[in-house]
C-alpha positions as CSV (number, residue, x, y, z in Angstrom):
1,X,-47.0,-197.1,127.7
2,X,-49.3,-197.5,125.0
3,X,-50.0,-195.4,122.3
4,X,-53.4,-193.2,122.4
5,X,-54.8,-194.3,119.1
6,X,-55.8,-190.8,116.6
7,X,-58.9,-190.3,117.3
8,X,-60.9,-186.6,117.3
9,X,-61.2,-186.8,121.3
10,X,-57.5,-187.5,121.8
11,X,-56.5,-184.8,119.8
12,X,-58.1,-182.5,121.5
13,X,-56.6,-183.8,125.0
14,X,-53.7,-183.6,123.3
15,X,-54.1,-179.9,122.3
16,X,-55.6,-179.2,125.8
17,X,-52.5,-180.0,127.7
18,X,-50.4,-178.3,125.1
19,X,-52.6,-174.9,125.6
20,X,-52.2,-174.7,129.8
21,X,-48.4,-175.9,129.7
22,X,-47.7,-172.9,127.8
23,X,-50.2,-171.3,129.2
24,X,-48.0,-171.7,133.1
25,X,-44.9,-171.0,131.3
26,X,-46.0,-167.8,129.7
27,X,-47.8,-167.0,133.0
28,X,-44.3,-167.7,134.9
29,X,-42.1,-165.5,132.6
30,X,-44.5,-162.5,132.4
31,X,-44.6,-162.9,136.3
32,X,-40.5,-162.6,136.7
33,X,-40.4,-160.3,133.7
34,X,-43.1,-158.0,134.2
35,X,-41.5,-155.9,137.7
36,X,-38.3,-155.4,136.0
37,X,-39.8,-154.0,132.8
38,X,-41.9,-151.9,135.0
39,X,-38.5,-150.6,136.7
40,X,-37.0,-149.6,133.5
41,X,-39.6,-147.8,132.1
42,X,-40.0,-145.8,135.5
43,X,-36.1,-145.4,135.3
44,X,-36.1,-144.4,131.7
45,X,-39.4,-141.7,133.0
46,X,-37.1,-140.5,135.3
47,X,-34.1,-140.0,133.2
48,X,-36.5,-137.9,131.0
49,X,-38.1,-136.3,133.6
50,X,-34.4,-134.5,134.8
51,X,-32.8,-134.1,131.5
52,X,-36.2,-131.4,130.3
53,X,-36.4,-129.6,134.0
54,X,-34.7,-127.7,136.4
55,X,-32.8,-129.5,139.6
56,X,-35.6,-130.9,142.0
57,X,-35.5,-132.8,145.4
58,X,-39.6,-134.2,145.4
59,X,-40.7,-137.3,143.4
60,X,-42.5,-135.8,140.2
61,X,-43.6,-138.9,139.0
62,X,-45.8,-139.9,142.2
63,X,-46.4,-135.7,142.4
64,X,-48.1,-136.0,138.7
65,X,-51.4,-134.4,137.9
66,X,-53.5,-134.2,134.1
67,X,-53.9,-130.6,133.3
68,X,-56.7,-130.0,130.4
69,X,-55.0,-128.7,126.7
70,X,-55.8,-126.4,124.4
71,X,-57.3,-128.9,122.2
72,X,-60.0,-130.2,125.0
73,X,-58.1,-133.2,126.2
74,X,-55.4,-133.6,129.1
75,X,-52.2,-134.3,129.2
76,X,-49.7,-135.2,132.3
77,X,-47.6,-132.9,134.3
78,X,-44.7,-133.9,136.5
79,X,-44.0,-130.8,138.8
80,X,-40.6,-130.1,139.7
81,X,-40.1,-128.6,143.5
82,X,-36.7,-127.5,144.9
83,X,-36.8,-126.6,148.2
84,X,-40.7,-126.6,148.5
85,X,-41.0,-124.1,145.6
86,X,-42.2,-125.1,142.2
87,X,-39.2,-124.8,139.9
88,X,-40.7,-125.9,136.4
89,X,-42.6,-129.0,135.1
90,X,-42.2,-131.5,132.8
91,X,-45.0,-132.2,130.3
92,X,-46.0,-135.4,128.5
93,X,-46.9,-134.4,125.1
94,X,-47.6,-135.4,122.1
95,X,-49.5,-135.1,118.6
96,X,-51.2,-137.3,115.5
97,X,-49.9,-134.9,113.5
98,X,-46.6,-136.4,112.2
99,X,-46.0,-137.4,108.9
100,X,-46.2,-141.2,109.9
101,X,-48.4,-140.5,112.8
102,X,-48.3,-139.9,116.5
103,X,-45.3,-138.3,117.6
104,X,-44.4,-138.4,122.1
105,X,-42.0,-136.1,123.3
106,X,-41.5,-134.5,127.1
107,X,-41.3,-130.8,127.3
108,X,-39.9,-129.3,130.4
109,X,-40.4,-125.4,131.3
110,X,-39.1,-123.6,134.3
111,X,-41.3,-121.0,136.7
112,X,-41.5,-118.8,134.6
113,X,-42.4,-120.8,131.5
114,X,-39.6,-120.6,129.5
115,X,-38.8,-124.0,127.6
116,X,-35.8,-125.7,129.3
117,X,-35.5,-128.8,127.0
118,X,-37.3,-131.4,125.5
119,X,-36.8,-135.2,124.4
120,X,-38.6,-137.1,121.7
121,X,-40.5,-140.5,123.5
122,X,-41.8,-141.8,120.2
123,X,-42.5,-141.2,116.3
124,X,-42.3,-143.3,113.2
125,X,-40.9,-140.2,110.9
126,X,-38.8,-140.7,108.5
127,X,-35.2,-141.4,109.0
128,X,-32.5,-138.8,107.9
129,X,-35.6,-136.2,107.7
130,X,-38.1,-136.2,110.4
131,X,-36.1,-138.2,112.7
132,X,-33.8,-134.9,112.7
133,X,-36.2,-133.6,115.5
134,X,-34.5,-135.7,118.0
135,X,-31.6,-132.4,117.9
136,X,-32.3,-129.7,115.2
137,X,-35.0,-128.1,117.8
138,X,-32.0,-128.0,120.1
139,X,-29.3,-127.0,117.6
140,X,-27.8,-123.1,118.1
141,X,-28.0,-122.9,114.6
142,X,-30.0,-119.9,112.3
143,X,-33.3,-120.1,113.3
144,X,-33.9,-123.9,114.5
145,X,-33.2,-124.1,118.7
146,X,-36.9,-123.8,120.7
147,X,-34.7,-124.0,123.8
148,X,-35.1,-120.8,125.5
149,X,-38.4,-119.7,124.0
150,X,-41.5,-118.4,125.8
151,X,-44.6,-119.1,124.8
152,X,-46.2,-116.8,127.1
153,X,-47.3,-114.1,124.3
154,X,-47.2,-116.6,121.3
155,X,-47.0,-120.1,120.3
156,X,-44.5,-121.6,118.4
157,X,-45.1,-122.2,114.8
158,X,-42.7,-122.2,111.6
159,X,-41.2,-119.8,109.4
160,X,-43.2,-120.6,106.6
161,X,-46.4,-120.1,108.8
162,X,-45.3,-116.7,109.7
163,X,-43.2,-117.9,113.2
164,X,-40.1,-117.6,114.1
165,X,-38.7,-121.5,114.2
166,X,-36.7,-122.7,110.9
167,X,-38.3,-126.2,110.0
168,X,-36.2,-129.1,109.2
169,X,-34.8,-129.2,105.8
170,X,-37.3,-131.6,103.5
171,X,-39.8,-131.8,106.8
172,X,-42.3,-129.1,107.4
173,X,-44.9,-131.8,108.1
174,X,-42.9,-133.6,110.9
175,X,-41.9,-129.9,112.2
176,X,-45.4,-128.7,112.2
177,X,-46.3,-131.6,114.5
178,X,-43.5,-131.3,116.7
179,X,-44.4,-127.6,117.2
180,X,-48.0,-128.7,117.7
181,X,-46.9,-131.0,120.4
182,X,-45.0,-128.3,122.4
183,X,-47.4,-125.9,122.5
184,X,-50.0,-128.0,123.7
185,X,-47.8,-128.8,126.8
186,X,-47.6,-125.4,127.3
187,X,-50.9,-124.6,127.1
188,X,-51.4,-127.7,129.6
189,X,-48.8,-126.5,132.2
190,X,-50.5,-122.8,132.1
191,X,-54.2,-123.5,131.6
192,X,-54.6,-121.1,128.5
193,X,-55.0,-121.6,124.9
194,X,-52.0,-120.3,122.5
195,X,-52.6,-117.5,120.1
196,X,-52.9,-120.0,117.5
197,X,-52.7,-124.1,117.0
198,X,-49.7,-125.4,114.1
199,X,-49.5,-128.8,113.0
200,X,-52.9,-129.0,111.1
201,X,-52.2,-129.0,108.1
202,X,-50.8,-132.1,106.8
203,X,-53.3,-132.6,103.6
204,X,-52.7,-129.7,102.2
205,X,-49.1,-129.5,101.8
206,X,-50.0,-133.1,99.9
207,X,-52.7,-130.9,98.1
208,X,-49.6,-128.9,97.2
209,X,-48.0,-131.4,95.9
210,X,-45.0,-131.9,98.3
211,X,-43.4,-135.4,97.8
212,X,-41.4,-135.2,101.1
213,X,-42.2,-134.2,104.5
């Protein structure tokens, strides 16, 4: 077969048939890839979904509504139902708050709105101090666990803003925010504004002069 010579059109042949064969193999692996991925993160929804909420026999996940915040926008709701009565919901929250930005968690409360358990989707704080929020909110320890609370009469905010949670050592930021977060599920899940929003006041803490979180 003979050679094409170098010349500007045969380049660009060349480069054509380059682009659409990867072109049909990316198009192939995204097509046998996609519906697995899909699974897992519906799996991994799940998972979350029953590890935040009372026991349940309906499908939250198709049964999922938006509910309007405190702050003016919406977040999602997956209602648990046992026996055809609502046993608590599981809200997807989160917050822009953080120290490194946006911080995901799921927060579930039962009928009566106290806060069965939560789980951290996603942050970017830092490790060995923000990252702690993955337990120390959960930890039966002084001041720290939100497990239990209710949020009915007020929200939860820190010690140091005159609440009743203990912030992570080093973190106040990252706590702020994670507060922030659960109380706009709440407020989600029951229609009403808490007595008062935490988690805005990241600049001045740095006003302050704080070198950590």
């Amino acid at each position: 077969m003979e050679k094409l010579k170098s010349s500007l059109p045969n380049m660009l042949l060349s480069l054509t048939v380059i682009c659409m064969s990867a072109g049909a193999i990316l198009a192939g692996v995204n097509r046998y890839t996609s519906e697995p991925i899909a699974w897992s993160k519906a799996a991994a929804l799940e998972a979350a979904i029953k590890q935040v909420t009372p026991d349940f026999d309906n499908n939250p996940i198709r049964d999922a509504y938006k509910a309007v915040t405190s702050d003016g926008d919406s977040l999602l709701i997956y209602p648990a139902v046992k026996d055809g009565k609502q046993v608590g919901v599981a809200v997807d929250s989160n917050t822009k708050n953080g120290f490194n930005g946006e911080i995901k968690i799921i927060v579930g409360f039962d009928a009566e709105g106290i806060l069965v358990n939560y789980a951290v989707l996603q942050h970017a704080e830092t490790p060995g101090l923000g990252a702690k929020m993955q337990e120390w909110f959960r930890t039966e320890k002084n001041n720290q666990s939100v497990i239990g609370k209710s949020l009915a009469q007020k929200s939860l905010s820190v010690t140091k803003d005159g609440g009743d949670i203990d912030a992570i050592t080093a973190s106040t930021i990252t706590s702020r925010a994670f507060l922030h977060a659960i109380n706009r599920a709440y407020s989600a899940c029951k229609g009403t504004a808490p007595d008062s929003a935490t988690g805005a006041t990241r600049s001045t803490d740095k006003k302050k002069g704080e070198s950590h979180e």
